[in-house]
KEKE-3310 file (N, C-alpha, C; in steps of 0.2 Angstrom, whole numbers, plus 5000, padded with zeros to 4 digits):
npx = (5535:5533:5525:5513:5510:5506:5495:5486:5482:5476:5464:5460:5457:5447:5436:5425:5419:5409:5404:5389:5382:5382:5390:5393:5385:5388:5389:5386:5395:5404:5411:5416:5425:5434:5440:5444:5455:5465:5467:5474:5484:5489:5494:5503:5513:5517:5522:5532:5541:5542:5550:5563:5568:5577:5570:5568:5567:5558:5544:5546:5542:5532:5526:5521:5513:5503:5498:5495:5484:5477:5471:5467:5454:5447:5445:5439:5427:5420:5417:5406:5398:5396:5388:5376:5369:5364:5354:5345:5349:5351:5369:5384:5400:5412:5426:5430:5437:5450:5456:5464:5474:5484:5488:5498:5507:5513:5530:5533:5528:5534:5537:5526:5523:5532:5527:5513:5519:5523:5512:5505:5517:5514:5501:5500:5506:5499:5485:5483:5481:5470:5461:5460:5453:5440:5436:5434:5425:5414:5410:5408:5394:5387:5385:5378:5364:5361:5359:5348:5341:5329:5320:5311:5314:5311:5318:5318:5309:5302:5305:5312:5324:5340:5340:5342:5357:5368:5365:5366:5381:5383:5381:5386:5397:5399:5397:5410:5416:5409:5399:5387:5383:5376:5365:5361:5363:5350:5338:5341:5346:5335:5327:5333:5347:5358:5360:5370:5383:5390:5390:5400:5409:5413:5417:5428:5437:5435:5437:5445:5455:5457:5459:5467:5478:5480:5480:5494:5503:5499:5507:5520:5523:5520:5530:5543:5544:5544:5557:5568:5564:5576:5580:5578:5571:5556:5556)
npy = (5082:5072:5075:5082:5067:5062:5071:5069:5053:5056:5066:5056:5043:5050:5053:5044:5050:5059:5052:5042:5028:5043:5054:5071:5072:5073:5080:5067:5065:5076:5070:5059:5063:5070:5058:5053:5061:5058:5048:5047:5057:5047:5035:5044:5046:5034:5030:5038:5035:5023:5025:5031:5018:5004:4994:4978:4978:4987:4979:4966:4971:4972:4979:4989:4983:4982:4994:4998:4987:4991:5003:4999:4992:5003:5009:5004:5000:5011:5016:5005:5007:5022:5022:5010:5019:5027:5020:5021:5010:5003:5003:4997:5002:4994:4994:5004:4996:4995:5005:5009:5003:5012:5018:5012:5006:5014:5020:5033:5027:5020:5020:5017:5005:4996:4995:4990:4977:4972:4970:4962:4952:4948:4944:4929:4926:4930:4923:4911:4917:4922:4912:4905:4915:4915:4903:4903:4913:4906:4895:4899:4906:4895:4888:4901:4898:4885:4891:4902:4901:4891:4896:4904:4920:4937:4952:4970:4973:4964:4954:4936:4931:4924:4914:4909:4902:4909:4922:4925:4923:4934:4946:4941:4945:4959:4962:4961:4972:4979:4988:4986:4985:4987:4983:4971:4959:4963:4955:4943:4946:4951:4940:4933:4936:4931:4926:4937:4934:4925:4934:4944:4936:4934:4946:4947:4937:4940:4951:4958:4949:4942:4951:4961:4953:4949:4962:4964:4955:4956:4970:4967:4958:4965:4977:4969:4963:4976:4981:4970:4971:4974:4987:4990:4982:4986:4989)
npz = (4751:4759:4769:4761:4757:4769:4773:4761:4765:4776:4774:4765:4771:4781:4772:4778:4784:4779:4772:4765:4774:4786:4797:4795:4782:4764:4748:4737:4724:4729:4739:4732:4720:4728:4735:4721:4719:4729:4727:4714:4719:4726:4717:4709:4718:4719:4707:4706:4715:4709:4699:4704:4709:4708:4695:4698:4708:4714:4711:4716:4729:4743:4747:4737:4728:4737:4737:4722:4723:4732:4725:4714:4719:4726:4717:4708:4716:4718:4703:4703:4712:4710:4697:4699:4709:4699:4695:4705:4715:4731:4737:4744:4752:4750:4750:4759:4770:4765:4765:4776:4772:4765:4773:4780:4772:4765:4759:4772:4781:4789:4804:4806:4802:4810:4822:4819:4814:4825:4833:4826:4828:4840:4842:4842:4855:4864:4862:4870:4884:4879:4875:4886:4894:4887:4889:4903:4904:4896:4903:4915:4910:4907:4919:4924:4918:4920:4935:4935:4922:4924:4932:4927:4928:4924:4917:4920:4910:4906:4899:4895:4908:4909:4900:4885:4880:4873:4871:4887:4884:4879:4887:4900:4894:4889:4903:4909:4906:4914:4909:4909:4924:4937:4934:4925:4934:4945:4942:4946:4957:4965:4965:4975:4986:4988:4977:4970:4975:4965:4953:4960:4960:4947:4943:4950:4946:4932:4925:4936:4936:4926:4915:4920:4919:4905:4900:4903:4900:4883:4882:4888:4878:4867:4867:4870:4857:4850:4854:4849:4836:4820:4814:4800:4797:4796:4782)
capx = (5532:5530:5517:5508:5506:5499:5490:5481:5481:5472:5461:5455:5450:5442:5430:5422:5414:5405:5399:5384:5380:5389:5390:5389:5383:5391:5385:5392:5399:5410:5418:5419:5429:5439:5442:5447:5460:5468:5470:5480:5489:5494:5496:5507:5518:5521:5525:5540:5544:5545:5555:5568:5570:5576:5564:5566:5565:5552:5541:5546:5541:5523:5520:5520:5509:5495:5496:5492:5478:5470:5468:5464:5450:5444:5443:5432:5422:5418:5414:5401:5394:5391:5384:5371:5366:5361:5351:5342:5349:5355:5373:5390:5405:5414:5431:5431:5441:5456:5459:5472:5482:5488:5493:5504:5512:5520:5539:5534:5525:5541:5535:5518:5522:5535:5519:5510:5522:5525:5507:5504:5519:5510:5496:5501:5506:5491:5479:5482:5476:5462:5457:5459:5448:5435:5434:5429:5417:5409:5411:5402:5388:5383:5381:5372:5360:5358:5358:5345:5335:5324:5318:5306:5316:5311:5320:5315:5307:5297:5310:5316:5329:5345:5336:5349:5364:5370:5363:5371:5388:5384:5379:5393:5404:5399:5398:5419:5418:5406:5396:5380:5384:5373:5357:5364:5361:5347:5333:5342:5347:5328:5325:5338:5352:5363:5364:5373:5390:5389:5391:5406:5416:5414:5420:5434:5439:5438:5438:5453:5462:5459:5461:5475:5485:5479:5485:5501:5504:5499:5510:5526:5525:5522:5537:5549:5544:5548:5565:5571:5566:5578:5580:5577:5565:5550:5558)
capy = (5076:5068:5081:5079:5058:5061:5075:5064:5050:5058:5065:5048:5040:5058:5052:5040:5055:5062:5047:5040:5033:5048:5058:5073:5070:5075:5077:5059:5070:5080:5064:5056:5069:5070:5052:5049:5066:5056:5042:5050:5058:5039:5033:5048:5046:5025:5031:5044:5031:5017:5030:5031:5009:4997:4990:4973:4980:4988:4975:4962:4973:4969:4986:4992:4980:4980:5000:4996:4985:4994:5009:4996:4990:5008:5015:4999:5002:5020:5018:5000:5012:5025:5018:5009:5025:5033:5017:5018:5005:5004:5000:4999:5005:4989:4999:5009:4993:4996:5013:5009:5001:5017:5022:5007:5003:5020:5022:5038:5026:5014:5018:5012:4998:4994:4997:4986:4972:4971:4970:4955:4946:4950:4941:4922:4924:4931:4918:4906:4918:4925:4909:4906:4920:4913:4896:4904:4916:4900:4893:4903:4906:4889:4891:4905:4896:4883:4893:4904:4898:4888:4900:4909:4927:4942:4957:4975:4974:4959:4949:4931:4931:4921:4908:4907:4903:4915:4930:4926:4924:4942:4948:4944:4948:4965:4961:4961:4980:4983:4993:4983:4984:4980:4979:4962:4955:4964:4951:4938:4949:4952:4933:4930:4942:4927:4925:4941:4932:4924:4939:4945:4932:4935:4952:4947:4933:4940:4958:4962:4945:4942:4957:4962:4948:4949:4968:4962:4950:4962:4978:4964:4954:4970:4979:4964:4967:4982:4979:4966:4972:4978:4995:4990:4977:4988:4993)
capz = (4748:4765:4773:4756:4756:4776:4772:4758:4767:4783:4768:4760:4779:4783:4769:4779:4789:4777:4763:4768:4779:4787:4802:4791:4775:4758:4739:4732:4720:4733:4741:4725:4718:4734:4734:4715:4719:4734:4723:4709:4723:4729:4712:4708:4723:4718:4701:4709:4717:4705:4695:4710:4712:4704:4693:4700:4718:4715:4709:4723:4738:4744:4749:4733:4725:4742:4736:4719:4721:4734:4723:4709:4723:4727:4710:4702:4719:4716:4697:4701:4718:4707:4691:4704:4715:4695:4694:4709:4720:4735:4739:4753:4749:4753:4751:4764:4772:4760:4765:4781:4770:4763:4778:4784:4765:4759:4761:4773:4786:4793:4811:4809:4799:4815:4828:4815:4815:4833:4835:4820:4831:4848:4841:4841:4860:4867:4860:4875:4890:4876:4874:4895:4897:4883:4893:4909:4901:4894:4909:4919:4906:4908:4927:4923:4912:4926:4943:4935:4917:4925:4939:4926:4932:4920:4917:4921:4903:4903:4895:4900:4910:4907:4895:4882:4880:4869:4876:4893:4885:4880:4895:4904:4890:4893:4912:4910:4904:4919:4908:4913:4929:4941:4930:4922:4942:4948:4942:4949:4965:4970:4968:4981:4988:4989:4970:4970:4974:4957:4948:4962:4958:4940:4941:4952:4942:4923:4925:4940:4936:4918:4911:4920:4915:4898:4897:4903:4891:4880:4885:4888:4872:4863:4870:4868:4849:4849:4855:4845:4829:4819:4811:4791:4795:4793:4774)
cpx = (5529:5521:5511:5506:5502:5494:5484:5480:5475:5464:5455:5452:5447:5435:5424:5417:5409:5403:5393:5385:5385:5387:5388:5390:5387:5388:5391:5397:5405:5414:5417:5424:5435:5443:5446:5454:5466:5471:5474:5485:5493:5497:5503:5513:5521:5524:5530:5542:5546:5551:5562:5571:5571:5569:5561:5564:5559:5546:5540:5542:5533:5521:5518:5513:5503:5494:5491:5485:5473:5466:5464:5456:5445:5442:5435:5426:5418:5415:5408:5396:5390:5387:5376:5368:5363:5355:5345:5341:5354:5362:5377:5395:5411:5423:5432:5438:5446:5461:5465:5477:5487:5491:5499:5510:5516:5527:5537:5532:5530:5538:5529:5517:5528:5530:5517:5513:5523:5517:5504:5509:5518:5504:5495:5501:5503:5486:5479:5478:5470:5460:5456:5453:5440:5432:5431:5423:5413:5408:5404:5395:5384:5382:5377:5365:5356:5355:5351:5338:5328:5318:5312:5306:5314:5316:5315:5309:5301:5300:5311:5324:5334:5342:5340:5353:5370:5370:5366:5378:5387:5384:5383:5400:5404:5399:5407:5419:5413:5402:5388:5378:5380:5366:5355:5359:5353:5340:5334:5344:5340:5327:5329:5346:5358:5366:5368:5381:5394:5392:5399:5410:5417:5417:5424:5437:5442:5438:5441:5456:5463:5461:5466:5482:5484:5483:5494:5505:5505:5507:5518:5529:5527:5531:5542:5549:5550:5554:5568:5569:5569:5578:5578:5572:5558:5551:5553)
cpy = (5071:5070:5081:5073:5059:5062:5072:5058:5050:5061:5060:5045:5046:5052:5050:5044:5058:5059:5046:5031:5037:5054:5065:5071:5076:5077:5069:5062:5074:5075:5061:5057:5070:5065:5051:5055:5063:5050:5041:5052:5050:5037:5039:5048:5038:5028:5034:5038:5024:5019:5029:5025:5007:4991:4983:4972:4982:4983:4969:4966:4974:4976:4988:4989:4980:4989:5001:4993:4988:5001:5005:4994:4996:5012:5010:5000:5008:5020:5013:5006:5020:5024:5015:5014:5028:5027:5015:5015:5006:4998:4999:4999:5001:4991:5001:5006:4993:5001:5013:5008:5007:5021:5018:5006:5007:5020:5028:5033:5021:5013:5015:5007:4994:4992:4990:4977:4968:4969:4963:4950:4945:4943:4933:4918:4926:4927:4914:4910:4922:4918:4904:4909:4919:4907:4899:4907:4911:4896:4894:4905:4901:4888:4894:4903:4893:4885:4899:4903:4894:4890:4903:4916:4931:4948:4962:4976:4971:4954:4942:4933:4927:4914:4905:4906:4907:4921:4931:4928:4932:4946:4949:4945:4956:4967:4965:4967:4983:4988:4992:4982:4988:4979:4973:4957:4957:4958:4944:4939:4951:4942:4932:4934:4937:4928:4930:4937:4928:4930:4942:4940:4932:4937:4951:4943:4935:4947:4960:4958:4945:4946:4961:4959:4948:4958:4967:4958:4953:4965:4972:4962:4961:4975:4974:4963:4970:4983:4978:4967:4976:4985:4993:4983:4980:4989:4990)
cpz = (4754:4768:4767:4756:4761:4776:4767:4761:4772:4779:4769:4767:4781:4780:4772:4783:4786:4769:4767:4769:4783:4795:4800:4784:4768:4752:4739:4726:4722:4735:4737:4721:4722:4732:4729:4716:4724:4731:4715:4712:4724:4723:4709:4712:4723:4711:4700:4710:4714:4700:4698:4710:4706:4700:4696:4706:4720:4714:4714:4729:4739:4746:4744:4729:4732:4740:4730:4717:4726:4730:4717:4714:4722:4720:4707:4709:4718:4711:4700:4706:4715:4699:4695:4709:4705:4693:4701:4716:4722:4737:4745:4749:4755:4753:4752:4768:4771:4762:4770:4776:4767:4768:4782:4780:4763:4766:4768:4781:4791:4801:4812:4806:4807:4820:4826:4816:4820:4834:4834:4826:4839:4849:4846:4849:4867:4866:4864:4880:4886:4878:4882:4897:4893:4887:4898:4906:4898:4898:4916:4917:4908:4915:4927:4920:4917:4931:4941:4927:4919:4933:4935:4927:4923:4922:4920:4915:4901:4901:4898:4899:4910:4904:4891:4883:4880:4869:4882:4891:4882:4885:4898:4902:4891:4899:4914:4909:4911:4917:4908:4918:4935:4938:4928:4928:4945:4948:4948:4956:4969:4971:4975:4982:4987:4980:4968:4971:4968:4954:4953:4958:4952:4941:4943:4946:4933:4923:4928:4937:4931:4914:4913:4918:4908:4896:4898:4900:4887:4878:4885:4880:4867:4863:4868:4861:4845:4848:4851:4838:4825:4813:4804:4793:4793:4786:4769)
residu = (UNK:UNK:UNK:UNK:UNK:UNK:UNK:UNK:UNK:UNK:UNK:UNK:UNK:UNK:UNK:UNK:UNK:UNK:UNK:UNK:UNK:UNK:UNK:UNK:UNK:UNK:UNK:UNK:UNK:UNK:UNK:UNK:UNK:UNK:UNK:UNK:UNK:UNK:UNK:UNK:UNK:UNK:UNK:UNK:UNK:UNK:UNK:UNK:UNK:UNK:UNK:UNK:UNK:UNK:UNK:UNK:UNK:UNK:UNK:UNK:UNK:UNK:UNK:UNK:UNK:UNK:UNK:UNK:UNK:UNK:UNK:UNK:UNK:UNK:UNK:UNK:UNK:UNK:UNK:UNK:UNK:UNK:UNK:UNK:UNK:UNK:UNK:UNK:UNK:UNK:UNK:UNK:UNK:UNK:UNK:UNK:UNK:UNK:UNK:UNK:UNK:UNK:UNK:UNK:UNK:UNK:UNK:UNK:UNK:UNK:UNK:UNK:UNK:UNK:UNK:UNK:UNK:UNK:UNK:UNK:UNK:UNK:UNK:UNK:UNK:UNK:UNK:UNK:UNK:UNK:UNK:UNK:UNK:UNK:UNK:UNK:UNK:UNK:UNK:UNK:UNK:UNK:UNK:UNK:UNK:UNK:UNK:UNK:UNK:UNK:UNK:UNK:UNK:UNK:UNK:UNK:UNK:UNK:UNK:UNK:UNK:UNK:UNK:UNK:UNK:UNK:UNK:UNK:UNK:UNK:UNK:UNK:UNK:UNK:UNK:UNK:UNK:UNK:UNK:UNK:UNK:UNK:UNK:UNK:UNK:UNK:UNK:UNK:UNK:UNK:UNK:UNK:UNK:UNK:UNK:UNK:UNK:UNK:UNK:UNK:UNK:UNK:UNK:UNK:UNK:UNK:UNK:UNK:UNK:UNK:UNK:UNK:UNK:UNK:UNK:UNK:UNK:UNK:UNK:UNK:UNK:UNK:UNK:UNK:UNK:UNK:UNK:UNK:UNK:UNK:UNK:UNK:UNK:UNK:UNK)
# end
């Protein structure tokens, strides 16, 4: 019964590979089909199960009912998605969202609701050096606005160069992943080689220091979770 819920489970988020839009493409009719088969399976494996429980128990435990309405979700999505694709018009398959839950909520999943949990109570104590790391990045942005917006610098492209506000805090929000790196600087590195230490000190700053104490944050608090939660808390 287990290797069944998975197997359906891994299933139903499959789908997402091959509805449109879709990596490969399907009939609507084939993952349609699929779909409403994985969601009889789920229904069929709460209705064992409600058989098994205490009717009262049953009915209290939120897993059960966040199972219930996602399939109640994904079923009325399915019929409205189809109904309008025979009409024409174009829709999304706002359900797609739903679909974890089936993998967090059943009885079979205890360790990835533990993961999950630990993750949810992670949360609350990493918002302080997120929002650390948020202030410099907005910090710096507006330096950047100043030390270079009013220079008239273009890009490779034609573009203006650090003009926005809002562009910049992009910029060097992907700056932090160094996946722009060093294109980001070069406009402003031909105007002048000096304004290259601007962008060092970012990277030192929010990309060695930040991000390493933010993973360690991370990585501690998750772990100390971990720890302390006990066995039957996930149930």
């Amino acid at each position: 019964m287990r290797t069944a819920t998975y197997f359906f489970i891994f299933l139903n988020l499959s789908l997402a590979l091959f509805e449109e839009p879709a990596v490969y493409p399907l009939p609507f009719l084939a993952t349609s089909v699929l779909e409403v088969l994985c969601l009889l399976v789920f229904l069929g494996r709460l209705t064992h199960f409600a058989k098994v429980t205490l009717h009262n128990v049953f009915w209290k435990d939120t897993k059960n009912i966040c199972i219930m309405v996602a399939i109640l979700l994904s079923l009325t999505d399915l019929a409205v998605y189809g109904v309008l694709r025979l009409y024409g018009v174009r829709s999304i398959r706002w359900s797609r969202i739903v679909r974890p839950v089936f993998l967090i909520n059943f009885a079979e999943s205890r360790q990835i609701r533990r993961a999950f949990r630990s993750i949810r109570n992670t949360l609350p104590e990493i918002t302080y050096v997120f929002l650390l790391f948020m202030f410099s990045l907005l910090m710096f942005s507006l330096m950047a606005l100043k030390l270079f917006g009013e220079r008239n610098l273009q890009t490779a492209e034609g573009l203006p160069y650090f003009r926005n506000y809002l562009e910049i805090v992009f910029d060097l929000y992907v700056l932090v992943t160094t996946a722009n790196s060093p294109d980001v600087m070069m406009p402003a590195f031909d105007f002048s080689s000096w304004y290259a230490l601007f962008f060092i000190a970012f990277v030192i700053i929010n990309t060695y220091i930040f991000m390493s104490l933010f993973l360690a944050v991370v990585y501690n608090n998750y772990k100390k979770h971990l720890k302390v939660m006990p066995a039957g808390a996930c149930d």
